[in-house]
N, C-alpha and C positions, 0 to 999 in steps of 0.2 A: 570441577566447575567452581568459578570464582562466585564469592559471596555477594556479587550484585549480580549475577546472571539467574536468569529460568529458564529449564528448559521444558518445552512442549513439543508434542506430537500430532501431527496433521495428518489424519487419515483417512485418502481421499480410492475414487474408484480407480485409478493406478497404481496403489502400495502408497507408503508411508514416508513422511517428509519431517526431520526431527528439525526443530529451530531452538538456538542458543539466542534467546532476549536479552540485552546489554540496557538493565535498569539502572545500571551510573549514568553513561551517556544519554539516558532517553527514557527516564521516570515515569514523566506523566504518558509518553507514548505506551511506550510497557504495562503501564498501570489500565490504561486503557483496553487495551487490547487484551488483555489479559479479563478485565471485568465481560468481555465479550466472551471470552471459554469458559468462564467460571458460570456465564448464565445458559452455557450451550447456545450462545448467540452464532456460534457458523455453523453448528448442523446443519447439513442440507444445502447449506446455498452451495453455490459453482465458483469456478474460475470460468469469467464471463467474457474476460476478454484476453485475446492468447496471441500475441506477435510476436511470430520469429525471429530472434535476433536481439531483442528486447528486452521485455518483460513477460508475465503471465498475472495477473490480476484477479479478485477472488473477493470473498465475505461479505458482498452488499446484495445479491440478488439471489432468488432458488430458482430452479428449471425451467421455468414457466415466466424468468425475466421479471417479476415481481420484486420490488425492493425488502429486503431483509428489513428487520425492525433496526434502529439505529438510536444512538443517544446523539446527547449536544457535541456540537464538534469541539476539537481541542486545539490548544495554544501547539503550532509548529515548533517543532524541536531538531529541523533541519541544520538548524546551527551550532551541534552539538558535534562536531570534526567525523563523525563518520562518513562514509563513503558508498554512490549507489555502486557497486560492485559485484561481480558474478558471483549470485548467491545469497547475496545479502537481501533484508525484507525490510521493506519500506512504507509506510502510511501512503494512500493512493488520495487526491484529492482534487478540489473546484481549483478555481482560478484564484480564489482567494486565499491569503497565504494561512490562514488559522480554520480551513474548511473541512480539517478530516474526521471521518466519524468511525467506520467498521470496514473502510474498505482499505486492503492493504495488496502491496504486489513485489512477487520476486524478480531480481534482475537474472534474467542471462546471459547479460553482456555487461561490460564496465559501462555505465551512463552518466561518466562525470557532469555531461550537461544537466543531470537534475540536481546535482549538488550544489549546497548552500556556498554561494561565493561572495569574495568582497566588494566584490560590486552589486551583490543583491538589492533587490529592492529591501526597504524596512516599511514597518507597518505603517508610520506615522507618512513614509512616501503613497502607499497604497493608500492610505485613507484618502490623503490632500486628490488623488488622479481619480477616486470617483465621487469625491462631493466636485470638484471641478465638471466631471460628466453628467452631474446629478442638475449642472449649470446649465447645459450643451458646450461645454468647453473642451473639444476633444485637443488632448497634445501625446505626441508618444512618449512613449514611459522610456525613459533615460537608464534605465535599472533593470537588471536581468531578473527573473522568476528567485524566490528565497530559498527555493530547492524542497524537495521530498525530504521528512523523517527517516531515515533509517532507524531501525531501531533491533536489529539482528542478523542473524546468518544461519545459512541452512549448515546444520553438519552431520545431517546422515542423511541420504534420499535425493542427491542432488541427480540421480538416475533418470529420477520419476519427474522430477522436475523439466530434464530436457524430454521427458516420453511425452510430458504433457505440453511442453514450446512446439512439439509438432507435430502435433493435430491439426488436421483441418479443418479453415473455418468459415462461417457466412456470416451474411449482414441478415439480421430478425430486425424488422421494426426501426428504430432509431439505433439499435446495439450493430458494433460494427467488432470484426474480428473475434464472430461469437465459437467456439467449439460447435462444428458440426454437430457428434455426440458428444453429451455434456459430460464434462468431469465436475463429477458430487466430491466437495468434501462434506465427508460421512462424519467428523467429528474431530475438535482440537482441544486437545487435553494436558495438563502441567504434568511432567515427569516427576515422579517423587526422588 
């Protein structure tokens, strides 16, 4: 294990899902996320939202679709040359490109569409397209999405991973692609 990596343990009610954190590429994400295992911030919640083919999505809600407790969001670090790829874990977010807080998701499929590209929007384009909407000035945005954080890779558990892509799911409430029976992660912890 290289000396900017961490590794932790996700132990969820499917078996166990070990992830390699890459804190050179992706510090303050890493940092982040990590202050959420150090506080026992995902005990208990779920992977809440689960598409096939996809993603699997997790650490902002518990069973009962309740928002998990959450800090301030962080500055995006999708621009950081990583890649959404099978396996790898990514900050899960709003629309706005600095809006993630506790919620993060694995890829099951390569999703170069969420990655950060040279045609992304920048922050200073996203400000100018909603103080313009803050006008009623709607124009469409010329600039693709800034892409998802990666900031890891599953490297052990990738089993449990596809056990838990499929699962069967329903729409509760405004949650859509929610796990019929819920998958708890039971608790995610730094490997020493």
């Amino acid at each position: 294990m290289a000396a900017d990596s961490v590794r932790v343990i996700m132990q969820t009610t499917q078996g166990a899902i070990t992830l390699e954190l890459d804190a050179k590429a992706a510090p303050a994400t890493v940092a982040n996320f990590l202050s959420y295992v150090d506080q026992s911030g995902y005990d208990n919640t779920i992977f809440h939202r689960v598409i096939e083919g996809f993603m699997i999505q997790g650490g902002g809600h518990y069973r009962d679709l309740a928002e998990s407790p959450s800090g301030p969001s962080l500055r995006n670090e999708a621009d950081n040359g990583l890649r959404n790829e099978v396996g790898t874990i990514a900050m899960a977010r709003m629309a706005e490109i600095d809006s993630a807080t506790n919620q993060f998701f694995i890829n099951v499929a390569d999703n170069r569409r969420l990655d950060h590209q040279g045609d992304s929007c920048s922050r200073e384009e996203e400000a100018a397209a909603k103080a313009r909407a803050e006008r009623g000035l709607f124009k469409p945005k010329r600039c693709k999405s800034f892409g998802y954080a990666v900031f890891g890779r599953v490297i052990d558990g990738m089993s449990v991973v596809k056990t838990i892509e499929q699962v069967a799911t329903v729409t509760q409430a405004d949650f859509f692609d929610v796990p019929k029976d819920p998958i708890t992660i039971l608790s995610i912890r730094r490997l020493l």
